[in-house]
N, C-alpha and C positions, 0 to 999 in steps of 0.2 A: 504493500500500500504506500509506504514511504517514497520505495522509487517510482512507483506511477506520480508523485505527486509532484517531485522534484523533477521528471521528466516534463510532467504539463508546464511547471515555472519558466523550465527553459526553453520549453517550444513558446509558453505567451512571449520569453525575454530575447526571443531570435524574430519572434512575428512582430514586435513592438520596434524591434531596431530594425530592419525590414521599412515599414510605415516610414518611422522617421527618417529613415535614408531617403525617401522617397517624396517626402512632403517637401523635404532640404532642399533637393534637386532644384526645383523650377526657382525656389525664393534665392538661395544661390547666386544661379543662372541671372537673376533677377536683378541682384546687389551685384553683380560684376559690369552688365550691359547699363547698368546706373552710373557705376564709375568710374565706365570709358567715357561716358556722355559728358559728366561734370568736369572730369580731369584732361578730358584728351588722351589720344594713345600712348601719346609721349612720355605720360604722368602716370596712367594709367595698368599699361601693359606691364614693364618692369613687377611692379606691387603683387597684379591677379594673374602670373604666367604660371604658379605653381597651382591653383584652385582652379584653372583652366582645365591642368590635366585630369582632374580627379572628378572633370564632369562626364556622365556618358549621353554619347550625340542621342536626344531624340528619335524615337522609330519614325515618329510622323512629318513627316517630309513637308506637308501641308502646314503643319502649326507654325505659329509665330514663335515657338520653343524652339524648335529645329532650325530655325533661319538667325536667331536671336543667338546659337550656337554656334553656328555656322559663321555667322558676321563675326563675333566676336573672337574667336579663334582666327580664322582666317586675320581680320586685323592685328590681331598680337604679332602672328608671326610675320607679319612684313612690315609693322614696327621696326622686330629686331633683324632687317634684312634675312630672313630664311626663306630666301625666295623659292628657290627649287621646292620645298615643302608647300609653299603658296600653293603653286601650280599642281602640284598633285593631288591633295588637299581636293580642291578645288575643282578639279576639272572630275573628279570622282562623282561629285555632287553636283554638279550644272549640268544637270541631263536632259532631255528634254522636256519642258513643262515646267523645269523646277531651274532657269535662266534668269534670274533676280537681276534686274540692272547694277544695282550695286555692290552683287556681289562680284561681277565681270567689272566691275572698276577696281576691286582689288588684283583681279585675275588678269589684267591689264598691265596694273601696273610692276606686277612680278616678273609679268613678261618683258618687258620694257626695262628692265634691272640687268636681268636675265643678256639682255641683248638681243632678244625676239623681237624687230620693230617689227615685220611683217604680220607676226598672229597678235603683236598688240593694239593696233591698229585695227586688226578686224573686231578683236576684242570689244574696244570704248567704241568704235562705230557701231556696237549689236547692241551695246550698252546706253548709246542716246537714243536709238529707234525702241529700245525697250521701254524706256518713260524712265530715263534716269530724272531723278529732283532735279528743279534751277537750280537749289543750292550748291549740287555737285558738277554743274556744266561747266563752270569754270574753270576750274582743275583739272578733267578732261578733256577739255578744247586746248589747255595748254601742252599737256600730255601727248595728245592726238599731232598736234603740231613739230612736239618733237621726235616723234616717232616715224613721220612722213621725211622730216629732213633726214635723221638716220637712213632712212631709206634710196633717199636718193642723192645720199653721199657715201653711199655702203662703199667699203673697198680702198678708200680715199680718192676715187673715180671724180670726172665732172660730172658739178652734180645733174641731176632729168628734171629739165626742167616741167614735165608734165608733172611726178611728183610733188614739187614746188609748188607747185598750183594750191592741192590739195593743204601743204603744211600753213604755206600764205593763208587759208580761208580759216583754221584752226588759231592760228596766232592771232588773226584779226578779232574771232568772234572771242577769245578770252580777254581782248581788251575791251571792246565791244559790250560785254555782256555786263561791265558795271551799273549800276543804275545809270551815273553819270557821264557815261562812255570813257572816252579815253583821257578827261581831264580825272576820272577819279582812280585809271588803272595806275597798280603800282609799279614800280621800277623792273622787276621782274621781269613782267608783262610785255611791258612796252622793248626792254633791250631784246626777249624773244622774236618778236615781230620783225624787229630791225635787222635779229641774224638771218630771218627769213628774206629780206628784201636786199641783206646784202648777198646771198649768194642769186637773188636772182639777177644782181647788178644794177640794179633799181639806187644804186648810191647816194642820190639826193633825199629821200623818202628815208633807210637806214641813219645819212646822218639823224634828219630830223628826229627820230626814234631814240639813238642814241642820246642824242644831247636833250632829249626833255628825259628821260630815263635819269643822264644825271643829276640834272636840276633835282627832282624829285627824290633821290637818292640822300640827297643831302639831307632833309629834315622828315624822312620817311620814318615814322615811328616802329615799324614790324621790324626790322632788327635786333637783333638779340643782343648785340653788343657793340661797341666803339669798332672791336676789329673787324666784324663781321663788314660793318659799312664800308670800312677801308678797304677791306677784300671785292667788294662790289664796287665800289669808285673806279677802282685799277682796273677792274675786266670790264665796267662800260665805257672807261678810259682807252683801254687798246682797241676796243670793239670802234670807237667813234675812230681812233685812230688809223684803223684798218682800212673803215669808208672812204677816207680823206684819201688815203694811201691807193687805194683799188680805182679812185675816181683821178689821179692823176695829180693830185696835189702832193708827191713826195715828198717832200719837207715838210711841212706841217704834219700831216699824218705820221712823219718819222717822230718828229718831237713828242706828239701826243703819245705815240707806242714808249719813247725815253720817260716820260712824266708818268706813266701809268706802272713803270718797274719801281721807281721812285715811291708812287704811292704806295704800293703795295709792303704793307705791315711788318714781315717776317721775309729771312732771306730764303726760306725755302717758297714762299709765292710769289719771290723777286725772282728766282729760277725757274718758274712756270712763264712768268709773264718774260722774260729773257725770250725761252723757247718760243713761243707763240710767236716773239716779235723775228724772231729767225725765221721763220716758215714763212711769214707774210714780205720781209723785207729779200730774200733767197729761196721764194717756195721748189719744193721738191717739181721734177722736168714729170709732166704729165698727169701734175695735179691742182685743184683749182689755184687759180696766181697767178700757175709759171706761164 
């Protein structure tokens, strides 16, 4: 009689932790997709990467549990650059029927790390036909844009300009897409467009792009630090410099490439901007330049 009875305690005390495993899950799930939203991933992911693991993926593919899993996972790990797991991840669960827009903008942009312009590009295109949010259009049109250039600069080839076309209409529409067009896009933005119009040799249009990009640079609050902006100064520095330089004004464009090493923070991004100004001032024989 005894061990029937201590066997019933232990079956209620395995059926009881059972429940509560089970109750945990979703509120969990709940508190973590909470404090990606408050914190950001940046804040966030580090903290809940260990409680990640210890969730299991919902059966129901349809619930907002399973995608609310799905996002959030997926997000962590391309936080911390684990792209190759992004992608596989990912392409396990985007089957057909179950193609979340947002979750192909993470599936995007893994590929795009990756160095897949091509399938990321079809990617964030299945991703705005899908009804991605306005709020995420923007980051995707700039994505989209760099993935087109990638493309038809693969190889270090001259670049197509039929691809161009396409990366020009993505840079345009992320500056574009501000409420207040391109007076309120930020620095970013605007030097992306301008690398776009310089390889299309559009030079006059690039500078202009450049030189409001710096303007703006200067007292652009989204910077994280003094050096960061000084890191950006130099590269839209040689970037405006390059225009000058490609449209025939040598000297000037030299100087601005001299002034932009100059700016640059640290001798190891004085050594980047060196190189770059190498390539443009002696470009390599059969690639864009020479």
């Amino acid at each position: 009689m005894i061990f029937k009875r201590v066997l019933g305690v232990l079956a209620a005390g395995i059926l009881v932790g059972n429940v509560a495993l089970a109750a945990r899950a979703p509120t969990l799930l709940t508190e973590l997709m909470e404090a990606s939203k408050d914190q950001g991933w940046s804040k966030a992911c580090p903290q809940i990467m260990a409680d990640i693991r210890e969730l299991k993926e919902p059966g129901d593919q349809a619930s907002e549990e399973w995608r609310d899993y799905v996002t959030l996972k997926a997000g962590c790990l391309s936080e911390v650059y684990r792209d190759a797991e992004v992608v596989a991840f990912l392409k396990a669960r985007l089957v057909d029927g179950h193609r979340d827009p947002e979750l192909l903008d993470f599936l995007g942009t893994s590929q795009l790390r990756l160095g897949k312009s091509v399938e990321a590009a079809a990617t964030f295109e299945e991703a705005l036909k899908g009804g991605l949010p306005d709020k995420a259009k923007k980051n995707v049109y700039g994505k989209l844009a760099i993935a087109y250039v990638k493309q038809a600069s693969a190889g270090g080839k001259v670049p197509d300009q039929a691809v161009l076309v396409k990366a020009e209409k993505y840079a345009r529409l992320a500056v574009e897409s501000e409420p207040t067009g391109e007076a309120g896009a930020d620095p970013m933005a605007l030097a992306q467009w301008g690398h776009v119009k310089l390889l299309q040799q559009d030079y006059d249009e690039a500078i202009r792009l450049f030189d409001d990009a710096l303007l703006k640079s200067a007292s652009d609050p989204g910077w994280p630090s003094a050096e960061i902006r000084k890191v950006m100064e130099a590269q839209f520095t040689i970037s405006l410099g390059q225009a000058h330089y490609r449209k025939g004004d040598k000297a000037y464009g030299g100087n601005l490439m001299n002034k932009a090493v100059e700016i640059a923070p640290t001798e190891k991004f004085k050594t980047v901007m060196r190189a770059i100004r190498a390539t443009i001032v002696k470009p390599v024989p059969g690639r864009p330049g020479a």
